[in-house]
Phi, psi and omega in degrees: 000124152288132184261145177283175188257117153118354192304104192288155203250114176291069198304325161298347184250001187269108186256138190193058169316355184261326181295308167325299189298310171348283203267341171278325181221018140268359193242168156253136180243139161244148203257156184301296254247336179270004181219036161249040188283187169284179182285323195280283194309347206289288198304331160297320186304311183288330159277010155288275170346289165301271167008290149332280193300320149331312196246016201301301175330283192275336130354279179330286165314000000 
């Protein structure tokens, strides 16, 4: 089925299982309220980060 331009979109009918696996039980989220920290938390949150992505391999395994 084609959709027109301007067409609302059935958001309940929309399956997008890889997005889904993503986001449920790959991605990391930060919430607005974690990042009105200080500069040291700022800094801490990216080193945490860098740290991970360091260590992706041996995570990973």
């Amino acid at each position: 089925m084609v959709r027109e331009y301007g067409e609302k979109t059935d958001y309940s009918r929309v399956m997008l299982p890889v997005t889904e696996k993503m986001c449920y039980d790959e991605a990391v989220w930060f919430y607005q309220y974690m990042l009105l920290g200080t500069k040291e938390d700022m800094d801490d949150i990216v080193d945490a980060i860098v740290k991970i992505q360091e260590h992706a391999d041996e995570i990973a395994s």
